[in-house]
mmCIF file as Biopython writes it, N, C-alpha, C and O atoms, coordinates in Angstrom:
data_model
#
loop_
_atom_site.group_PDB
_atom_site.id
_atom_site.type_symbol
_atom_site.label_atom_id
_atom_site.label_alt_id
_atom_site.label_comp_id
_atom_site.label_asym_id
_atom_site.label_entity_id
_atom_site.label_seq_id
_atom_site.pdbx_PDB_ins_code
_atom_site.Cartn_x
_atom_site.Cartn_y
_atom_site.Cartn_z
_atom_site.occupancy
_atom_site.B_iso_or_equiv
_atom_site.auth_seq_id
_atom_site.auth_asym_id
_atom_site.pdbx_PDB_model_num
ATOM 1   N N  . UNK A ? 1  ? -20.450 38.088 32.295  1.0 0.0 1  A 1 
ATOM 2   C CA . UNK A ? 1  ? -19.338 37.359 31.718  1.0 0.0 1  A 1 
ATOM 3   C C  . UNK A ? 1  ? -18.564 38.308 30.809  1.0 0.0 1  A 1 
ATOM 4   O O  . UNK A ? 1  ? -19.174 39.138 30.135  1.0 0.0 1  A 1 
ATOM 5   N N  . UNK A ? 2  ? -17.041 38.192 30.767  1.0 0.0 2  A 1 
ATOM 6   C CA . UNK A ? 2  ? -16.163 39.151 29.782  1.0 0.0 2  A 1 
ATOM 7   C C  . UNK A ? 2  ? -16.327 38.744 28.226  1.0 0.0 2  A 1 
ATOM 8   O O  . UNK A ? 2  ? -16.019 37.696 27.658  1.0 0.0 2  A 1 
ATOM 9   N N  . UNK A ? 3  ? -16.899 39.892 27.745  1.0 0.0 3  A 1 
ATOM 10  C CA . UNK A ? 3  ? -16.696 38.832 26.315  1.0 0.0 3  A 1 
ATOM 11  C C  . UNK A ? 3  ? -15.259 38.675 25.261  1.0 0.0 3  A 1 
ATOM 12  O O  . UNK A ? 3  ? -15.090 38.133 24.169  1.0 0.0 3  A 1 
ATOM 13  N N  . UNK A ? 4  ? -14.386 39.412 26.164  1.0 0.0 4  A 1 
ATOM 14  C CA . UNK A ? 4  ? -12.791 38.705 25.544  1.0 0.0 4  A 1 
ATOM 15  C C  . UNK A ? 4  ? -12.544 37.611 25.877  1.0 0.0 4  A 1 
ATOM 16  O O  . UNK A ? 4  ? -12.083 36.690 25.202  1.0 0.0 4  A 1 
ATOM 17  N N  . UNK A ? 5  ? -12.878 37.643 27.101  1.0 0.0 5  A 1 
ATOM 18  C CA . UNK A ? 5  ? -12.827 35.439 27.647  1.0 0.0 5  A 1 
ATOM 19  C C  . UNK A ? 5  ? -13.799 34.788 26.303  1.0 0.0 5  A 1 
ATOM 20  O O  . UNK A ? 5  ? -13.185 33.814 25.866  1.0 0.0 5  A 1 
ATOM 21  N N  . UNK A ? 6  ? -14.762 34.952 25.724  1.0 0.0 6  A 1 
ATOM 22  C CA . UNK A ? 6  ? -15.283 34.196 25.333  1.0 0.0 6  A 1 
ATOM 23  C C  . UNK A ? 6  ? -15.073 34.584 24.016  1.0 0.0 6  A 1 
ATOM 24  O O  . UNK A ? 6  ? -15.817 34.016 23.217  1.0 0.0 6  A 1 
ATOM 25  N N  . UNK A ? 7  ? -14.141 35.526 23.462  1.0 0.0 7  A 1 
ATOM 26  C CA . UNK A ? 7  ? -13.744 35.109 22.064  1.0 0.0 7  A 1 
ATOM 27  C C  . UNK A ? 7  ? -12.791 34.891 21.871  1.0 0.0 7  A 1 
ATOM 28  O O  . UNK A ? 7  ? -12.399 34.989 20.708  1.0 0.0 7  A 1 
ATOM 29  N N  . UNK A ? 8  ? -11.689 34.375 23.153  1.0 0.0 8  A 1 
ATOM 30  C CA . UNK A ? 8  ? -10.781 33.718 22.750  1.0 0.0 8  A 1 
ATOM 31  C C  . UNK A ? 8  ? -10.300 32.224 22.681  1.0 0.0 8  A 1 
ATOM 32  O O  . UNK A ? 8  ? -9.239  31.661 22.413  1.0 0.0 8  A 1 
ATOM 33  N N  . UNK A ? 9  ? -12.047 31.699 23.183  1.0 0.0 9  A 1 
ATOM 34  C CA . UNK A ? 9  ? -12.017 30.298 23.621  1.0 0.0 9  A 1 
ATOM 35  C C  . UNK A ? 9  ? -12.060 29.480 21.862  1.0 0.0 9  A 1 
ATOM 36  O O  . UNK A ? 9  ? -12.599 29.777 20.795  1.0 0.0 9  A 1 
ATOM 37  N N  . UNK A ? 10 ? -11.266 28.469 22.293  1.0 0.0 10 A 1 
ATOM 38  C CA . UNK A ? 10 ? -10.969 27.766 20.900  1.0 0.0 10 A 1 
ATOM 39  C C  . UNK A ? 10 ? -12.109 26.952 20.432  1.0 0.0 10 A 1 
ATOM 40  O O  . UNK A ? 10 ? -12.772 26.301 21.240  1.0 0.0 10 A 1 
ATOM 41  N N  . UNK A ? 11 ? -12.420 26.956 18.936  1.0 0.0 11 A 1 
ATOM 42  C CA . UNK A ? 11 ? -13.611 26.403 18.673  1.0 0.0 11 A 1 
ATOM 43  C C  . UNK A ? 11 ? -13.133 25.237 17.710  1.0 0.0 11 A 1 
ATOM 44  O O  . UNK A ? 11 ? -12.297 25.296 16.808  1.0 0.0 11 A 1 
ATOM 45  N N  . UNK A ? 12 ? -14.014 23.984 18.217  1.0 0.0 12 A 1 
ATOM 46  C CA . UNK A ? 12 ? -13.476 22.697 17.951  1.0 0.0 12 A 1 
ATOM 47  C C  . UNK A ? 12 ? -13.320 22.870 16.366  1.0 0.0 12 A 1 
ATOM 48  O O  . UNK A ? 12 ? -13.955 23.687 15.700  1.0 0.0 12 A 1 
ATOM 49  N N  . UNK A ? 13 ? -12.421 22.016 15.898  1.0 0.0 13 A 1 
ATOM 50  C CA . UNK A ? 13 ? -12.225 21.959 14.141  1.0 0.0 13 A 1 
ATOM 51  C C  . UNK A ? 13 ? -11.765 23.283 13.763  1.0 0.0 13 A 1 
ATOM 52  O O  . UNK A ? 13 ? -12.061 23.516 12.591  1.0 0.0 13 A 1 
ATOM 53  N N  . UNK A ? 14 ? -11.094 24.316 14.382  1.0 0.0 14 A 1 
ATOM 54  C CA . UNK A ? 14 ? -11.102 25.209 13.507  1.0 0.0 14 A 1 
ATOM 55  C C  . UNK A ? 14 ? -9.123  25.179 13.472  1.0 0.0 14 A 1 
ATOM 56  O O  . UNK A ? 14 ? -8.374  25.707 12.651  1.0 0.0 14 A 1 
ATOM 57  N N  . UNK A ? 15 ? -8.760  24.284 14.797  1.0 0.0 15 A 1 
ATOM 58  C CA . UNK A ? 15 ? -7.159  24.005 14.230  1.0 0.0 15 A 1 
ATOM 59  C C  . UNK A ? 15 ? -6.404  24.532 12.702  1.0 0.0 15 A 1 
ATOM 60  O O  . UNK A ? 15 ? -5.894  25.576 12.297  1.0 0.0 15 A 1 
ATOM 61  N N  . UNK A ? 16 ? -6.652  23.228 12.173  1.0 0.0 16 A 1 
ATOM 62  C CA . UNK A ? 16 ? -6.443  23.238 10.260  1.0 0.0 16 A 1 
ATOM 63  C C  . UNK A ? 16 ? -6.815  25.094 9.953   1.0 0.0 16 A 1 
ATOM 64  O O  . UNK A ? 16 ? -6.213  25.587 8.999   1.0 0.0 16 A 1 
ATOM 65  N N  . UNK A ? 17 ? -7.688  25.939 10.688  1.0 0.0 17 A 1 
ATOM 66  C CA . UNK A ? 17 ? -7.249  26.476 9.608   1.0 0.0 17 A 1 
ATOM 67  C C  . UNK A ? 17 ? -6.835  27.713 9.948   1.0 0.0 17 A 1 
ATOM 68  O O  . UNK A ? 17 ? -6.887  28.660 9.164   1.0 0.0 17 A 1 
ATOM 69  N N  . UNK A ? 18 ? -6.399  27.790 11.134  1.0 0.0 18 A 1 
ATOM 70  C CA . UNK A ? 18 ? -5.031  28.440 11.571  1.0 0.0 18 A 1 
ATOM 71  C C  . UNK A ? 18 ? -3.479  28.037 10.778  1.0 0.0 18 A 1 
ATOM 72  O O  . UNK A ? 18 ? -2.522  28.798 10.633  1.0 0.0 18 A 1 
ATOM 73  N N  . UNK A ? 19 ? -3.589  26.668 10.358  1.0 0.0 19 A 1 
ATOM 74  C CA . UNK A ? 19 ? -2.469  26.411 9.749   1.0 0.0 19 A 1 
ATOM 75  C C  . UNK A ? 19 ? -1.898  27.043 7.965   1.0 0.0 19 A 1 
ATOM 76  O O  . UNK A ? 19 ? -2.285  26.507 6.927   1.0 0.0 19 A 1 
ATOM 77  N N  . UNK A ? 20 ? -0.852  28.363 8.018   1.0 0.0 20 A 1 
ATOM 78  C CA . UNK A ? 20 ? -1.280  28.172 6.968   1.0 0.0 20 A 1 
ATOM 79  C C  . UNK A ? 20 ? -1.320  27.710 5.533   1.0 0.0 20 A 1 
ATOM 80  O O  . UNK A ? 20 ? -0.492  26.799 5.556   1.0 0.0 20 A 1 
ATOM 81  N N  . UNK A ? 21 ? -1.683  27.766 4.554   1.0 0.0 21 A 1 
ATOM 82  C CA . UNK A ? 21 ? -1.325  27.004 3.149   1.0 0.0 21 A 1 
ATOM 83  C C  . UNK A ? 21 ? 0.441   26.826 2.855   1.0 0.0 21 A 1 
ATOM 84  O O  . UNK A ? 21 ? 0.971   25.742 2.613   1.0 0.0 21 A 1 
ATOM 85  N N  . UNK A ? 22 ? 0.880   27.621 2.908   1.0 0.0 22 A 1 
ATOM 86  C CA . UNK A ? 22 ? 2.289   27.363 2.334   1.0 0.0 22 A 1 
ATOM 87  C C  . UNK A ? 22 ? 2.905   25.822 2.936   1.0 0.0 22 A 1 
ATOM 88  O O  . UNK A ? 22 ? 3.663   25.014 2.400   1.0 0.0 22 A 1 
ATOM 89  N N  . UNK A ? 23 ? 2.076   25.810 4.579   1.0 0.0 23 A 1 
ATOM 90  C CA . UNK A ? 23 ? 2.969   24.695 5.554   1.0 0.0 23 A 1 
ATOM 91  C C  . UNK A ? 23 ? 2.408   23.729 5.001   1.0 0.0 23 A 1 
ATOM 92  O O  . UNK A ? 23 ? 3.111   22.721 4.940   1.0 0.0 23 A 1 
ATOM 93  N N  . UNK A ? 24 ? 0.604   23.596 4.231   1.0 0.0 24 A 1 
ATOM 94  C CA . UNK A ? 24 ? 0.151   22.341 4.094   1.0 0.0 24 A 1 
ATOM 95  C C  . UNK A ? 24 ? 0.847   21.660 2.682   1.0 0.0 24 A 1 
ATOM 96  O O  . UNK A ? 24 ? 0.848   20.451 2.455   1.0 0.0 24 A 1 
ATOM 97  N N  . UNK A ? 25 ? 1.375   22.592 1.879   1.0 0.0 25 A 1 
ATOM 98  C CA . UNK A ? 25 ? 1.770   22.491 0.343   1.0 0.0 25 A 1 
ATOM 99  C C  . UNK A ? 25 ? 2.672   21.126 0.284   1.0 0.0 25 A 1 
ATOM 100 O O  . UNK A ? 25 ? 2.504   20.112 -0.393  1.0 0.0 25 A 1 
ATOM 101 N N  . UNK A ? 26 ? 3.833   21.509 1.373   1.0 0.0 26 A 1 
ATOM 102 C CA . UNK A ? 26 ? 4.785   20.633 1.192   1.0 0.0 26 A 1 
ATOM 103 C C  . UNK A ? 26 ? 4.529   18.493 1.668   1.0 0.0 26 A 1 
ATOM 104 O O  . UNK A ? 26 ? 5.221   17.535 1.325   1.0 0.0 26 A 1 
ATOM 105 N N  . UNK A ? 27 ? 3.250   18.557 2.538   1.0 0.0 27 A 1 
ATOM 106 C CA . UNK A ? 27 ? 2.268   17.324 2.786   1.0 0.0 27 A 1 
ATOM 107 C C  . UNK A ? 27 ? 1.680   16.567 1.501   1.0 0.0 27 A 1 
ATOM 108 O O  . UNK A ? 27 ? 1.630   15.420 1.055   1.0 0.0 27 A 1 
ATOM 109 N N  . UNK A ? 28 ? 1.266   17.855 1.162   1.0 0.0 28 A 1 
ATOM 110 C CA . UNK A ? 28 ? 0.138   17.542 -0.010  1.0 0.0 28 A 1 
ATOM 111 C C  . UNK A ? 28 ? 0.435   17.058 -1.541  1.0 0.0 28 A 1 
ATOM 112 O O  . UNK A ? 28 ? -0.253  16.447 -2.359  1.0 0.0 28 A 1 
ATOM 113 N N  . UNK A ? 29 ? 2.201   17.773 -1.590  1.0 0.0 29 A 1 
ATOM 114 C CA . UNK A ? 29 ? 3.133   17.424 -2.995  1.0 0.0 29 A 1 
ATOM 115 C C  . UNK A ? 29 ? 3.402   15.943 -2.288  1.0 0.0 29 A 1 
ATOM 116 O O  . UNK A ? 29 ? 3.289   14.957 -3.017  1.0 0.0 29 A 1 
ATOM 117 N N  . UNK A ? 30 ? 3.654   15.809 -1.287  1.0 0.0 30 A 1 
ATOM 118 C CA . UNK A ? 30 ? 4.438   14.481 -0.935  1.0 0.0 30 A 1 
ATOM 119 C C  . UNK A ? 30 ? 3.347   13.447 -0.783  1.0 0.0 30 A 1 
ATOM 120 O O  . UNK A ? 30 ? 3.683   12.339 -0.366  1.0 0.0 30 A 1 
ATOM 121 N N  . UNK A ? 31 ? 2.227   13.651 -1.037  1.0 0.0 31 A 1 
ATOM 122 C CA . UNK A ? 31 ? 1.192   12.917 -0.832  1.0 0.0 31 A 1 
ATOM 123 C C  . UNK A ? 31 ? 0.953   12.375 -1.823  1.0 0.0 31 A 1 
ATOM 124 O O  . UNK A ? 31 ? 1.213   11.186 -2.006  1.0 0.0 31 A 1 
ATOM 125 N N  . UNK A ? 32 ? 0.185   13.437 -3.020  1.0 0.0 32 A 1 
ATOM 126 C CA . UNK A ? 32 ? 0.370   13.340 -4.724  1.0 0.0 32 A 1 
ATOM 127 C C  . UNK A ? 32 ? 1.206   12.461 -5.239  1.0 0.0 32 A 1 
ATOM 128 O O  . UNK A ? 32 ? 0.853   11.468 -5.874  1.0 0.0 32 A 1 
ATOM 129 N N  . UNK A ? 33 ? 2.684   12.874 -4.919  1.0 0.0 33 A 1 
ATOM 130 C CA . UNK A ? 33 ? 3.592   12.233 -5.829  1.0 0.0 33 A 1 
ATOM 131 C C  . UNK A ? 33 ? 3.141   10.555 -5.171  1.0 0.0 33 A 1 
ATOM 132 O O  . UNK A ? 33 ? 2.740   9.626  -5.872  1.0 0.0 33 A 1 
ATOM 133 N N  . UNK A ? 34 ? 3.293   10.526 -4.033  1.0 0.0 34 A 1 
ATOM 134 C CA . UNK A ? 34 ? 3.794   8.892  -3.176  1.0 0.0 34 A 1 
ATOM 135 C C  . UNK A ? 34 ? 2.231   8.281  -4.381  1.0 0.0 34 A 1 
ATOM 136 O O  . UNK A ? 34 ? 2.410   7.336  -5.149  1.0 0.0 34 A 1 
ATOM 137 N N  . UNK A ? 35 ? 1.348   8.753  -4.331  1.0 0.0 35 A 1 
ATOM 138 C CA . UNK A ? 35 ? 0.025   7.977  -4.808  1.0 0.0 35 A 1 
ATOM 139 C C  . UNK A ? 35 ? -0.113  7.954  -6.304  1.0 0.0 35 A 1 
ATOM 140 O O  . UNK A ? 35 ? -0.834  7.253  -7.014  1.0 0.0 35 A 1 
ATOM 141 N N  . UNK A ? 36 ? 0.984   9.143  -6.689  1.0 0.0 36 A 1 
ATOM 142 C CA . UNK A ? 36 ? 0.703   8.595  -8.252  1.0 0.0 36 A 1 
ATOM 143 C C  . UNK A ? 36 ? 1.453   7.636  -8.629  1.0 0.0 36 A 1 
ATOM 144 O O  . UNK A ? 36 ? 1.066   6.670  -9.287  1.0 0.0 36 A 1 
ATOM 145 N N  . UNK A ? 37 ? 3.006   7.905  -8.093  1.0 0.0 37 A 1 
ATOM 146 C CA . UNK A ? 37 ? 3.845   6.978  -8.129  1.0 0.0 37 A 1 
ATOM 147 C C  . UNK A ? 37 ? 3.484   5.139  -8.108  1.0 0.0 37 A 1 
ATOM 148 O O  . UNK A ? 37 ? 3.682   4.286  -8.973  1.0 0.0 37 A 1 
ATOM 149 N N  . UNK A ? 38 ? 2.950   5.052  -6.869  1.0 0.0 38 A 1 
ATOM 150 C CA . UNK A ? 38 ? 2.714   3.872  -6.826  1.0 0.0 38 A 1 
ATOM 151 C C  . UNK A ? 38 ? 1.410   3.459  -7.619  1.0 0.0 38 A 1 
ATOM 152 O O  . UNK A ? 38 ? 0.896   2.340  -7.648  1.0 0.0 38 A 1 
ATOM 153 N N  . UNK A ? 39 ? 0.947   4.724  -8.318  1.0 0.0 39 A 1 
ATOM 154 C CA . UNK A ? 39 ? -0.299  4.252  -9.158  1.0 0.0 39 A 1 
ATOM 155 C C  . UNK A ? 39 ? 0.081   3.698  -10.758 1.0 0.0 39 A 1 
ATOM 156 O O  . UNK A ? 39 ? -0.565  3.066  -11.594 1.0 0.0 39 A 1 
ATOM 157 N N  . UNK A ? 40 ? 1.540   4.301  -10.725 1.0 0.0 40 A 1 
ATOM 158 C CA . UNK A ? 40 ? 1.970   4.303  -11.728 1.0 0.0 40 A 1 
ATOM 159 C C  . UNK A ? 40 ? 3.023   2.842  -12.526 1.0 0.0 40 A 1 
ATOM 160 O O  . UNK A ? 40 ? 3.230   2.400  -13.656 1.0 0.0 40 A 1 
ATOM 161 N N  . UNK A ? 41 ? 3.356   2.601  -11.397 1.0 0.0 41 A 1 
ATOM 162 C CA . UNK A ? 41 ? 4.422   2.043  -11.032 1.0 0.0 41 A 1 
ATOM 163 C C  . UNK A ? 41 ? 3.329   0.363  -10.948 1.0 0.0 41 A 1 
ATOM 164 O O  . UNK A ? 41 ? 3.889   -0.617 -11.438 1.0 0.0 41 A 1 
ATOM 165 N N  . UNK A ? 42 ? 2.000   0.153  -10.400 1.0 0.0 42 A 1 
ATOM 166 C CA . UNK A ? 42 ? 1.317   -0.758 -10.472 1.0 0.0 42 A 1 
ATOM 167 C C  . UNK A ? 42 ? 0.966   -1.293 -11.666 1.0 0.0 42 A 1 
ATOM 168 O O  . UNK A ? 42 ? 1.053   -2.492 -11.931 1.0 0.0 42 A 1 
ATOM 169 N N  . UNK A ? 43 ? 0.634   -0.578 -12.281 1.0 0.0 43 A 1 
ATOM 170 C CA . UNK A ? 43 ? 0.583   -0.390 -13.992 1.0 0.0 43 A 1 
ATOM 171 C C  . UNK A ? 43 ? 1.542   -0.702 -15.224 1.0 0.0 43 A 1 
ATOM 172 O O  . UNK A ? 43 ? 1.393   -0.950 -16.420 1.0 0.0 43 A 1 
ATOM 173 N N  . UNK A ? 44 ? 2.543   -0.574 -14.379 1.0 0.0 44 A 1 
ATOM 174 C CA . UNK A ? 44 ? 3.894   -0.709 -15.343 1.0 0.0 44 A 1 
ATOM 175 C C  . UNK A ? 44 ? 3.681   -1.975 -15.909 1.0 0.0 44 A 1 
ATOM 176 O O  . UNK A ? 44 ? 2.923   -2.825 -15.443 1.0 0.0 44 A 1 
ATOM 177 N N  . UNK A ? 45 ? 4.591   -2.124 -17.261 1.0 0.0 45 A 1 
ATOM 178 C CA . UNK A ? 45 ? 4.987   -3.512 -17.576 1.0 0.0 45 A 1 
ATOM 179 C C  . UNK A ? 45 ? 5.951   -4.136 -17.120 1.0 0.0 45 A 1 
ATOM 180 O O  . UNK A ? 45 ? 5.953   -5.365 -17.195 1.0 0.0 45 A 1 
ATOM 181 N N  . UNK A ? 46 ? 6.888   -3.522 -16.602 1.0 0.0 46 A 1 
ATOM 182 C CA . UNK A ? 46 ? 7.955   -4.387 -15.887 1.0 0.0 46 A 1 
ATOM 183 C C  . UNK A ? 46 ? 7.395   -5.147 -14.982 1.0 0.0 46 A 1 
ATOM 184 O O  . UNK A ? 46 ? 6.503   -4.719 -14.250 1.0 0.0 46 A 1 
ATOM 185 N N  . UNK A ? 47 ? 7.936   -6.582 -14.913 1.0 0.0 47 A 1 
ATOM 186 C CA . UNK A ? 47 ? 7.454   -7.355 -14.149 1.0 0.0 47 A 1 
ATOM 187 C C  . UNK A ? 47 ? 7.612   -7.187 -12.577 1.0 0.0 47 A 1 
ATOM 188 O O  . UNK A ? 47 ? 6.832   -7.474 -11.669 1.0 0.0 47 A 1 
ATOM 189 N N  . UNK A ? 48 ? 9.127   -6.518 -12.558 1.0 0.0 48 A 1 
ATOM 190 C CA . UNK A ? 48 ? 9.762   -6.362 -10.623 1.0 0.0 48 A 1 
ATOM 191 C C  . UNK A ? 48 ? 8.773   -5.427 -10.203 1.0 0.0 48 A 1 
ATOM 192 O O  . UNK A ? 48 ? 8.095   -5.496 -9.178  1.0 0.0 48 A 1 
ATOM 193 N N  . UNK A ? 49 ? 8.750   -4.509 -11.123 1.0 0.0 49 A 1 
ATOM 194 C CA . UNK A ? 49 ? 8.034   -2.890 -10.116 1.0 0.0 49 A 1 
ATOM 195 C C  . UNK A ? 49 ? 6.651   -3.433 -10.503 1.0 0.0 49 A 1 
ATOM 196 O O  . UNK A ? 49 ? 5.896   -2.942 -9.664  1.0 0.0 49 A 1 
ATOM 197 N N  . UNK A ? 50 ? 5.944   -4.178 -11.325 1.0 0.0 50 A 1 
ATOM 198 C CA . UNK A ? 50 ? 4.482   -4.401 -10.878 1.0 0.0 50 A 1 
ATOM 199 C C  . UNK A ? 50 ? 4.349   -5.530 -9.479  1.0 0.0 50 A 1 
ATOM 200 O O  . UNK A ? 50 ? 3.740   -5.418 -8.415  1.0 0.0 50 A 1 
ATOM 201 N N  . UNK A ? 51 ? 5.100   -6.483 -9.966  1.0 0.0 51 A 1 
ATOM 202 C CA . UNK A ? 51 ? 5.198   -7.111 -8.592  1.0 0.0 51 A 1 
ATOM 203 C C  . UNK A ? 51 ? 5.753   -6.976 -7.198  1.0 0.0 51 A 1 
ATOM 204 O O  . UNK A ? 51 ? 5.693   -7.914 -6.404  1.0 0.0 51 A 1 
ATOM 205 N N  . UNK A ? 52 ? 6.284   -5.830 -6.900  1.0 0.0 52 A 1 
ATOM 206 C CA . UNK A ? 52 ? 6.426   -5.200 -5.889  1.0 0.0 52 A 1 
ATOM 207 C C  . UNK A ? 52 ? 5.388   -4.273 -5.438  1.0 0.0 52 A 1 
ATOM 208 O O  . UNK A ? 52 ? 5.088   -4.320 -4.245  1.0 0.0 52 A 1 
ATOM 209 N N  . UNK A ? 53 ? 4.872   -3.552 -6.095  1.0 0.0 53 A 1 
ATOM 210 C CA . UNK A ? 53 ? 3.661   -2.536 -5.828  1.0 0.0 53 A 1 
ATOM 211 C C  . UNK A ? 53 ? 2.588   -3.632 -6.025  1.0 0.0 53 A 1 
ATOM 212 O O  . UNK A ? 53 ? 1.525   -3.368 -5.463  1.0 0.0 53 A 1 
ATOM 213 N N  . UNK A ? 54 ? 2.609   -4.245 -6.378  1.0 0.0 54 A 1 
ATOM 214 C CA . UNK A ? 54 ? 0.663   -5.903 -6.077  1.0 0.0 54 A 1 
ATOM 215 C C  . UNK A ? 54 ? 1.001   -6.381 -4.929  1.0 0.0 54 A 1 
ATOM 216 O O  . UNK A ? 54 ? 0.071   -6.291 -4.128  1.0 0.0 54 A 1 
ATOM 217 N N  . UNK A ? 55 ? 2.316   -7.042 -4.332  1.0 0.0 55 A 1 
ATOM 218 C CA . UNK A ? 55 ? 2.505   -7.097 -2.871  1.0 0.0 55 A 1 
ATOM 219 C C  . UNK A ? 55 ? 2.547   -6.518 -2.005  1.0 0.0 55 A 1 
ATOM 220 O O  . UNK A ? 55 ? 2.114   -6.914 -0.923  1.0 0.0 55 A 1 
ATOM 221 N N  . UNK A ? 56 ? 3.174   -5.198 -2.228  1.0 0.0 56 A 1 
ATOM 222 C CA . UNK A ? 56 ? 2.504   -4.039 -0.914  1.0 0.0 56 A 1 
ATOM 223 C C  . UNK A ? 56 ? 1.249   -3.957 -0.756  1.0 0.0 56 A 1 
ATOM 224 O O  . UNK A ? 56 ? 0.732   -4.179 0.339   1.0 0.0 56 A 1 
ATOM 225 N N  . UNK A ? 57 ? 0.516   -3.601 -1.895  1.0 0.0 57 A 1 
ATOM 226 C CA . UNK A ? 57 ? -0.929  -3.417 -1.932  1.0 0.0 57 A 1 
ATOM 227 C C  . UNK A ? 57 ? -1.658  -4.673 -1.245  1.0 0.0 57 A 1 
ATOM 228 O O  . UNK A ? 57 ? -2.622  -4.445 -0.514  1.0 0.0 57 A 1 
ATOM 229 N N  . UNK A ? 58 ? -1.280  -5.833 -1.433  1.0 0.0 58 A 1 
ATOM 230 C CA . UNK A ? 58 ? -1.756  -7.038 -0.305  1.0 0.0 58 A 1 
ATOM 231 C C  . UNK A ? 58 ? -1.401  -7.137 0.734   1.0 0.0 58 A 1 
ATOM 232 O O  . UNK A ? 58 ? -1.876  -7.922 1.556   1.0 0.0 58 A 1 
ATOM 233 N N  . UNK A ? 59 ? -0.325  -6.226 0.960   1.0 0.0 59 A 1 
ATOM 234 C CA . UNK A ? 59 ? 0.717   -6.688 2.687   1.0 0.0 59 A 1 
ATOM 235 C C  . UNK A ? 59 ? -0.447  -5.336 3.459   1.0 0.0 59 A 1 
ATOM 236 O O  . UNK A ? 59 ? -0.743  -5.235 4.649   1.0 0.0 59 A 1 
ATOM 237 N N  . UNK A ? 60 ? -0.863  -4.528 2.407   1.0 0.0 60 A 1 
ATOM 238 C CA . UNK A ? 60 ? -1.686  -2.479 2.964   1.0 0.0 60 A 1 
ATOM 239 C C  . UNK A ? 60 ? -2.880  -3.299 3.145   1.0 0.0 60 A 1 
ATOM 240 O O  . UNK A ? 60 ? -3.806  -2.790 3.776   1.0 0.0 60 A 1 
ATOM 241 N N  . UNK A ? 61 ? -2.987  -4.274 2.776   1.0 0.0 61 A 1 
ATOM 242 C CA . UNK A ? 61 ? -5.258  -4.279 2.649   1.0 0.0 61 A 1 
ATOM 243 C C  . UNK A ? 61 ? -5.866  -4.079 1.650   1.0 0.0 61 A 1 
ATOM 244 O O  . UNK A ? 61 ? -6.982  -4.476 1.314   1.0 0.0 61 A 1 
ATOM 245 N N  . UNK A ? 62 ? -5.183  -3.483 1.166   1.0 0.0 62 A 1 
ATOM 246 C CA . UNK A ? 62 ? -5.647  -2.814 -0.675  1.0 0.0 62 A 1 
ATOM 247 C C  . UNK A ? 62 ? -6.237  -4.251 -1.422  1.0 0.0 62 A 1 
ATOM 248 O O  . UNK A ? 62 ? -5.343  -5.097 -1.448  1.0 0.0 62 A 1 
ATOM 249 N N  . UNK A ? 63 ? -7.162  -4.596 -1.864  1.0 0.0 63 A 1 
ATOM 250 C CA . UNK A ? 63 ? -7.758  -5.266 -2.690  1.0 0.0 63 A 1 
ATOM 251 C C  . UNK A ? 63 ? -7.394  -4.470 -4.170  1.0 0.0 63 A 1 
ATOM 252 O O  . UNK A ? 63 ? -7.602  -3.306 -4.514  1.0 0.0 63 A 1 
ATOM 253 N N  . UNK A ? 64 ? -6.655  -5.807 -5.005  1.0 0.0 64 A 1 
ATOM 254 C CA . UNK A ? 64 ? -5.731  -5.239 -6.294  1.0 0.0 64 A 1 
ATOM 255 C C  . UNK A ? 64 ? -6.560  -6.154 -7.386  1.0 0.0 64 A 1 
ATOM 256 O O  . UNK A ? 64 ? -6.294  -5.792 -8.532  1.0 0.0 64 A 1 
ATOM 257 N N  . UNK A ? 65 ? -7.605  -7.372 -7.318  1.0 0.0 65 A 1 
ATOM 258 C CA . UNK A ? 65 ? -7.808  -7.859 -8.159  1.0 0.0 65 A 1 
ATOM 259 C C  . UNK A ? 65 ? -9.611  -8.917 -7.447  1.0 0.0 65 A 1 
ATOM 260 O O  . UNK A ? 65 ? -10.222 -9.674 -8.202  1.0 0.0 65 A 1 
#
């Protein structure tokens, strides 16, 4: 058997980490912000933006209380 055939065969899970960091950065800020935001925003005292973020969270599955 050639062993260039067999080190170029792809090995499961190792996708991700061919990808590299700079591309995952811009996922990962947009991820952060969306979850603090709405962590934040649940919390609030305003009545609209808490009661808008307690109904998403019931419309998502999210158990809020």
């Amino acid at each position: 058997m050639n062993n260039a055939h067999i080190s170029s065969l792809a090995i499961p899970g190792s996708v991700s980490s061919s990808i590299p960091i700079t591309r995952k950065m811009p996922a990962v800020a947009l991820l952060a912000f969306g979850l603090l935001t709405l962590y934040f925003v649940g919390f609030s005292m305003a009545p609209a933006a808490h009661n808008a973020t307690h109904d998403t969270r019931h419309a998502s599955g999210f158990p809020c209380h």
